[in-house]
C-alpha positions in Angstrom: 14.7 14.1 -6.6 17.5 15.6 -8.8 17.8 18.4 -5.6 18.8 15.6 -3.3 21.1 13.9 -5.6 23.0 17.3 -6.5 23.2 17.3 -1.8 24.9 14.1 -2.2 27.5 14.7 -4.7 28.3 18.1 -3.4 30.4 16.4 0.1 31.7 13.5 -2.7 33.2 16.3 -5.0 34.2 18.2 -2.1 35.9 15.1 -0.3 37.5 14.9 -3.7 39.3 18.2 -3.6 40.4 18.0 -0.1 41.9 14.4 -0.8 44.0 16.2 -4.1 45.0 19.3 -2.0 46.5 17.0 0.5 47.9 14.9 -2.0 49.8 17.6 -3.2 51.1 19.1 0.1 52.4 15.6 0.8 54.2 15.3 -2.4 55.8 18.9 -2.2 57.2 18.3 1.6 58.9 15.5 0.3 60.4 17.4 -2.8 61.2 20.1 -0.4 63.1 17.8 2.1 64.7 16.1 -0.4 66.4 19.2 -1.9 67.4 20.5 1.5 68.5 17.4 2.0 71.1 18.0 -0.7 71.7 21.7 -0.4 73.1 20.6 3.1 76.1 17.8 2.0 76.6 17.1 5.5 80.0 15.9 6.2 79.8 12.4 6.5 82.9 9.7 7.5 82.9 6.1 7.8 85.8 6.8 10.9 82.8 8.9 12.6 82.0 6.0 14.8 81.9 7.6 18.8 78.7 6.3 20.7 79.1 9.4 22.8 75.4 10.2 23.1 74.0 12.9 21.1 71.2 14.9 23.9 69.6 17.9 22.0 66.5 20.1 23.1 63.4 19.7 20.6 64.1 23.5 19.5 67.7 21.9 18.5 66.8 19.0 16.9 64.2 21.3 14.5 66.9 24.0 13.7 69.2 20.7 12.2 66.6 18.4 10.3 63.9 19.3 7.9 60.6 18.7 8.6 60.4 15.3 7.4 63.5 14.2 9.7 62.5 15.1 12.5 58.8 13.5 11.8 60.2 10.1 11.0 63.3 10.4 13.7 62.1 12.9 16.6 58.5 11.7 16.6 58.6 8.1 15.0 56.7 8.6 12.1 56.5 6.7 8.8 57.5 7.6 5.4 55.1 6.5 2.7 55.7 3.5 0.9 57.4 3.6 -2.9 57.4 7.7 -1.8 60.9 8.3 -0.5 64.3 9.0 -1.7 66.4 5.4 -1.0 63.8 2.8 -1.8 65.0 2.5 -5.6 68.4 3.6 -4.9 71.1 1.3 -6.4 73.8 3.1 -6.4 77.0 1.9 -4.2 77.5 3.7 -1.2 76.8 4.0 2.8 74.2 5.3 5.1 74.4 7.7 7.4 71.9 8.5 10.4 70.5 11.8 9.3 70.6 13.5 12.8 73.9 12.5 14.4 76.0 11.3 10.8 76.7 7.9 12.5 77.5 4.9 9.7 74.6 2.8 9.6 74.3 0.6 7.0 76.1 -0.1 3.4 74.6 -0.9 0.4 76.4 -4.4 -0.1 73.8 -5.5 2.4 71.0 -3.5 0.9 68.2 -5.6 -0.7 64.2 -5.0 -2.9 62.1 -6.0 -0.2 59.2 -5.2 -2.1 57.8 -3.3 1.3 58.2 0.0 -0.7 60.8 1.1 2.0 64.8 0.8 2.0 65.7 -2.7 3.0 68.9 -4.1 4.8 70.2 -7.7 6.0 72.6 -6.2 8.6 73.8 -2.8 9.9 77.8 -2.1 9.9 78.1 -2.7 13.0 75.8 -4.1 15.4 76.6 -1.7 18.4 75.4 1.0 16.5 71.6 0.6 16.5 69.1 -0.6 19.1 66.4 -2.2 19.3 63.2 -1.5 21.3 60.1 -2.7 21.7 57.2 -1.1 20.1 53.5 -1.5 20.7 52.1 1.0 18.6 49.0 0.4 15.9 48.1 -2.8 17.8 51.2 -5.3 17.3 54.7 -5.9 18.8 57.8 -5.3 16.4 61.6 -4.3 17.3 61.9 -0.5 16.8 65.0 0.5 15.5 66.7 3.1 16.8 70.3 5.2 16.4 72.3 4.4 18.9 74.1 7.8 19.3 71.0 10.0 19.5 68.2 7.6 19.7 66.7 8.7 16.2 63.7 6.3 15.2 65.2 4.8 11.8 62.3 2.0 11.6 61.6 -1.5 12.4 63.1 -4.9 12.1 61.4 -8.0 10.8 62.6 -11.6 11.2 61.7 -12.2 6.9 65.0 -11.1 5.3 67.4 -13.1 3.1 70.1 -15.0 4.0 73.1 -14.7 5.4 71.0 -13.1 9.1 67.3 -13.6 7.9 66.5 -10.2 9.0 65.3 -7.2 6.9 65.9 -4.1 8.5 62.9 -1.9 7.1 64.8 1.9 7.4 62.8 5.6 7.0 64.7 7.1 3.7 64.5 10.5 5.9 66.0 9.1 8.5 69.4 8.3 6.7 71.5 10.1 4.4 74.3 8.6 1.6 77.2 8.8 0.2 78.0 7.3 -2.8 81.5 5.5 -3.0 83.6 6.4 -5.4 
């Protein structure tokens, strides 16, 4: 009896291990993007605000983002929740869209959603996002998307506060800031 009961624990303890290794990995990409993030200082401007469409190859867009950007804006993936550099950011300031440096959103509309992700009532400007429709994981939401290069910066929900009701649910590796001074 105890031989069978040492077979089962083996794949638990294993399972385990592989769940802690990953775990790990996850954590250090997001370290790592973070402080290329700000090795890079990107020029950013609040008078950068051409819709001149930004068209680069897949080879291009990976020699200019880090890993994680161009996950979450080449490919539409998902930062973890409460995991991510802008969630808990309170500092005043605007952000930028991490592929193409258009002004997205400031933090005077910036709100705790509770969601885990960075939270916004309204963009600068509303000609400077888009929204599409997205089917994916098996419901419909509006996709948000830079309207200069098309980056996926996350998804809007109709539950925000007032003065628009909207919460604009952002990717922190989708956006970059600048604090004001």
């Amino acid at each position: 009896m105890k031989r069978y009961q040492q077979l089962l624990v083996l794949p638990v303890i294993a399972f385990g291990f592989i769940a802690c290794m990953q775990a790990n990995k996850s954590e250090k990409v997001i370290a790592a993007s973070t402080e290329t993030t700000m090795q890079q200082q990107p020029v950013l401007s609040l008078t950068d605000t051409s819709l001149k469409k930004v068209v680069k190859t897949d080879a291009e867009w990976k020699k200019v983002l880090t890993d994680n950007q161009y996950y979450v804006l080449r490919k539409k993936g998902t930062e973890r929740p409460y995991q991510n550099e802008f969630n808990d950011n309170h500092k005043k300031g605007n952000y930028f869209c991490a592929a193409c440096k258009l002004p997205l959103f400031s933090s005077k509309t910036k709100f705790n959603s509770g969601t885990g992700w960075p939270s916004f009532y309204d963009v600068i400007n509303q000609n400077r996002v888009k929204e599409v429709v997205d089917k994916s994981l098996g419901m419909v939401r509006g996709e948000i998307v830079c309207a200069r290069c098309e980056g996926h910066l996350g998804h809007l929900f109709d539950d925000g506060p007032n003065p628009t009701g909207l919460r604009y649910c952002m990717n922190s590796a989708a956006m970059l800031f600048q604090e004001s001074k």
